[in-house]
N, C-alpha and C positions, 0 to 999 in steps of 0.2 A: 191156886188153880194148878192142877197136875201139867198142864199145857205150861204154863210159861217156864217151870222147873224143865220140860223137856226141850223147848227152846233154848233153854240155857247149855243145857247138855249139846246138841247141835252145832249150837255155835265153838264150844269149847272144841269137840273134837273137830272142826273144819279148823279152826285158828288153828292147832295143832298140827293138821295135815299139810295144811299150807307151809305153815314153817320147815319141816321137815323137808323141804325141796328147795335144791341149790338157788334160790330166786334171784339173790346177788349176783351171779354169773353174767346177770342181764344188762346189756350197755348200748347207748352212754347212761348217766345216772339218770335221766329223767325220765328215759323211757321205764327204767326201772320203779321211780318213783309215781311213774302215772300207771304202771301196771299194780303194783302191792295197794296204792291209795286207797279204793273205795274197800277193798276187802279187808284192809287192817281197821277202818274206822268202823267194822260191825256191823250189824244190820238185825233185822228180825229172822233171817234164814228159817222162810216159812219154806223155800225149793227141797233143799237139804230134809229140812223137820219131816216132812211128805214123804219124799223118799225114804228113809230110815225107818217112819211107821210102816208103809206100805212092806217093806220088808219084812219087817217082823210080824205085822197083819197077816202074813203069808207063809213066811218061813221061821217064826219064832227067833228068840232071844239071839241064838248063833247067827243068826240069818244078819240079823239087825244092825251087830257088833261087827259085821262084818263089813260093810255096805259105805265107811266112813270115808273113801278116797272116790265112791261113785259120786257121794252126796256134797265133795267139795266140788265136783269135775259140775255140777247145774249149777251149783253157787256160782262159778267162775265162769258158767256162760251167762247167768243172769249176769254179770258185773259188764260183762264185756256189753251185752246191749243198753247197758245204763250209759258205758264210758261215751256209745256211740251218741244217743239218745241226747245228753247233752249238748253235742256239739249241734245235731241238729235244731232242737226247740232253742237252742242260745241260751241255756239255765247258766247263771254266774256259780251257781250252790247245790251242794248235793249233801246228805247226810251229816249237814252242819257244818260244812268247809267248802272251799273251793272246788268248784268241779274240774278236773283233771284239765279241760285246755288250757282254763286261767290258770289254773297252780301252774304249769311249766311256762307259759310266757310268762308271768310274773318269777320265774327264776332267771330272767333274764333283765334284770330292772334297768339297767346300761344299754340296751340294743333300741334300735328303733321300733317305736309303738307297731306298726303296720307289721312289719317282719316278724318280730317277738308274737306276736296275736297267731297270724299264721303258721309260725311255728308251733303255738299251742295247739293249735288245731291238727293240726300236720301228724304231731306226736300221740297227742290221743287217739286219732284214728290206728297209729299203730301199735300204741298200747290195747286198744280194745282187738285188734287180731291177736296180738300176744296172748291176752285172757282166752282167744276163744281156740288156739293151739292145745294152750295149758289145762282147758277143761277136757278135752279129748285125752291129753296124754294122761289126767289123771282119770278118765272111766278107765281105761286099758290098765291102768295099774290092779284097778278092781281085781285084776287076775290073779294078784299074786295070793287073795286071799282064798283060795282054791275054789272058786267060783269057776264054771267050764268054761274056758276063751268062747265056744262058739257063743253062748251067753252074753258075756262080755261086749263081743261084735254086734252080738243085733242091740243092745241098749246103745253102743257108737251109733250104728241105723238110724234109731229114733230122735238121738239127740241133730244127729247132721243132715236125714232126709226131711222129715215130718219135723222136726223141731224149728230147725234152723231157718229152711223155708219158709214154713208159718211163719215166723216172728218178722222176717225180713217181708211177707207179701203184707202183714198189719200193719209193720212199719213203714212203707211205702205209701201203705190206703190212709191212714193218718195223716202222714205229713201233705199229702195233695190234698186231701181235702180243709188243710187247713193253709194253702198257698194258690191255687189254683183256682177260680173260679172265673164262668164267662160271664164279662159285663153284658152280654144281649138276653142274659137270664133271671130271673128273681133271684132276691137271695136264698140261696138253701141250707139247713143247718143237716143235710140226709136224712134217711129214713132209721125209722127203730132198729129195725132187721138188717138194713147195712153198718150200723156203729155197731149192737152188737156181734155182726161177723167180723169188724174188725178186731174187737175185744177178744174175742176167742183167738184170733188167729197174735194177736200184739203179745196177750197176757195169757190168755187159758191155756194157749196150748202149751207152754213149757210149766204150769202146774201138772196138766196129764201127765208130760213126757215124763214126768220127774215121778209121780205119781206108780206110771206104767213100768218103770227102770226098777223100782225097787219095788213092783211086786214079781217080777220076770226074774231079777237078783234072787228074791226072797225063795224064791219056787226052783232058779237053779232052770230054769226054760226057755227058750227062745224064740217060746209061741206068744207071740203078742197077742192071739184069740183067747186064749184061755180066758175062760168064765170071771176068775179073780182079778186078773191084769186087765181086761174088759170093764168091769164094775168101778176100780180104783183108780181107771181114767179117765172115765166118765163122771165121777166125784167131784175129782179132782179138777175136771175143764169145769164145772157148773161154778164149782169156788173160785176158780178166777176169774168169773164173770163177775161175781158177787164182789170178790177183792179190787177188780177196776172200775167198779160203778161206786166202790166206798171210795177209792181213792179220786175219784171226780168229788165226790160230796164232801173231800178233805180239802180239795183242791179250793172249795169255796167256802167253807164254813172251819177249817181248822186251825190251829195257829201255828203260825210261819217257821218258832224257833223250834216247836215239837219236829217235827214234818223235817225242818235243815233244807227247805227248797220254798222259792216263791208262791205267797198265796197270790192265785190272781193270774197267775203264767198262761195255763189254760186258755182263757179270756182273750188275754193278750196275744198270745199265737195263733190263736182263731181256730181251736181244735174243736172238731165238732164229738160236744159230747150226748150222751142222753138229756142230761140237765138243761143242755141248752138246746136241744131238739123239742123237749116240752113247753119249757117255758114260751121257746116262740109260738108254738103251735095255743098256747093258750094268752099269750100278751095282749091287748089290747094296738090299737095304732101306733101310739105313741112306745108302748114297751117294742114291738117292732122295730120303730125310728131306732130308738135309742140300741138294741141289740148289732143294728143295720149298719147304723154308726162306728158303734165301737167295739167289735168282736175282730178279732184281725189287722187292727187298725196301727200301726207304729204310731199312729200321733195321739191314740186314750192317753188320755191323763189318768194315774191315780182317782181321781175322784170320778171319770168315767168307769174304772173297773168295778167302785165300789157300788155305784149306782146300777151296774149289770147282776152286779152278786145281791143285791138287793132283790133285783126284779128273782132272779133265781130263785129264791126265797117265795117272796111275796105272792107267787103262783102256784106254787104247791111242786112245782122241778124238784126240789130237792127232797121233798118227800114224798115225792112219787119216787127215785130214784131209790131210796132208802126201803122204802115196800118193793119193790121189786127185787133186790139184791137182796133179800129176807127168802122171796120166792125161789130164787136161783137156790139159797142151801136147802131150802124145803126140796129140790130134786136132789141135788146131792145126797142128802139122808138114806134117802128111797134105796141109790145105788149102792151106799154104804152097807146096807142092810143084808146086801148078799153076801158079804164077808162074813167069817164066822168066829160071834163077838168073842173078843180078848180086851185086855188092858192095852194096845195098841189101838184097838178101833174105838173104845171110848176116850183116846187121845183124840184121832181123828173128827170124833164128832167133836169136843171141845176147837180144837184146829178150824174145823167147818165156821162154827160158829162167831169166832174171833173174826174172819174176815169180812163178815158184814158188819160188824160192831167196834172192828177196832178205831184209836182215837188219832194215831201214828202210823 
């Protein structure tokens, strides 16, 4: 598949770029160490891959080759909300390692548990503002590739008004409605329309961003209205809808070591997703009981989560979830379509694709 070859290519030039930057300058060492971590262990750099097509979707081959210090600059904001993202859901694991709090309090195996913990935490928080400096300073590099600064400036705009924003008000609307709830009310798992406004605003919107950056790069423009940079973020928000309703269906039915993060976490944090919006609404009493019981719950056992991922299952949640994130690229397509087709757009629809089907 031409898609994964281009994947590859992506990642290669972001490793590249990254290195390329005095990163070592950075101290004491752990803060250094919790900044490089998740970006040295890889990823699928589907942000990057978006952008780089979009660019060339727009502004051909030069455009594309050019575009390689914008597309690490969303990589290393996505990195920075994962760094964050952990400390809050309390994930031990991320991409098949330690997630950055526990790697630095475990560099401290002599200090006291309590201390060491919050110093892990402590550091991460400010490794994850370090990543989100560094993705700034790396769009502004964009410039050097003779790209027009004011260009430049308005893809910073996108990335720190509408990006950054969005992702911190999703991030916000998740984690309350998975800690917050009034005992004088039923349980609520939310509505469809408010989990997917939080999906858009969590995950979609830094596919747009990333989407719109490199067709505004591609074009050499600073109109975020243009027809093209319009069409290619609109694609691009519908795919990361698609992308965080698979990765809910990952969350329950995939396996743990592929993934490098807990199956069942979800569950366990009491995030309310589509999956578990469905299934409540079609449960019987007892599947009710048993959601009411152990969704949010610090004291599930293992064999409580399993029995929730069951019901998940056994309702049709998960496969209503998997039909719907089908629908979501079924609209993307549409917008795709106003592009005008290249060997980059039929990346893109491969690209589309992948994210409701992929397994990882």
């Amino acid at each position: 598949m031409i898609l994964y070859d281009y994947l590859k290519t992506a990642e290669e030039r972001c490793r590249r770029c990254f290195e390329e930057f005095p990163l070592d300058t950075i101290r004491p060492r752990e803060l250094y160490r919790g900044t490089v971590e998740y970006f040295n262990r890889g990823g699928k750099r589907l942000r990057p891959a978006i952008l780089m097509l979009s660019a060339g979707a727009t502004g051909g081959k030069t455009a594309e080759e050019s575009v390689t210090s914008a597309a690490c600059a969303v990589e290393l904001f996505h990195t920075f909300t994962l760094v964050h993202d952990d400390i809050i859901d309390n994930d031990p694991t991320r991409r098949g390692g330690k997630s950055v709090h526990v790697l630095v309090s475990d560099m401290f195996p002599t200090a006291e548990r309590e201390k060491r913990d919050e110093y892990g935490r402590d550091t991460a928080i400010l490794a994850g503002d370090m990543l989100h400096a560094l993705s700034v300073r790396f769009m502004l590099d964009t410039a050097k590739s003779g790209i027009s600064p004011t260009t430049v400036m308005s893809a910073v705009d996108i990335l720190e008004s509408e990006c950054l924003t969005g992702v911190l008000e999703g991030e916000a609307i998740d984690t309350r409605a998975g800690l917050i709830t009034d005992p004088t009310l039923p349980f609520s798992t939310g509505t469809r329309d408010e989990i997917i406004y939080m999906m858009q605003k969590k995950t979609g919107v830094l596919f747009s961003a990333s989407a719109k950056i490199g067709a505004m790069l591609g074009l050499d423009t600073s109109d975020d209205m243009h027809p093209h940079v319009v069409a290619l973020g609109e694609f691009a928000s519908s795919c990361g809808i698609a992308f965080q309703l698979q990765d809910d269906i990952l969350g329950v039915t995939g396996d743990e070591i592929k993934l490098g993060k807990p199956i069942g976490s979800d569950i366990r944090e009491g995030k309310r997703t589509l999956i578990l919006n469905n299934a409540y609404e079609k449960a019987d009493s007892d599947g009710k009981a048993l959601i009411e019981r152990v969704v949010g719950s610090k004291y599930a056992t293992d064999k409580d989560i399993l029995a929730v991922r069951d019901l998940f299952v056994s309702t049709g949640a998960v496969e209503y979830t998997r039909r719907l994130a089908l629908e979501y690229i079924d609209t993307a397509l549409t917008h795709l379509k106003k592009i005008p087709a290249s060997a980059y757009t039929e990346i893109l629809g491969e690209w589309a694709d992948f994210m409701a089907r992929r397994e990882l």
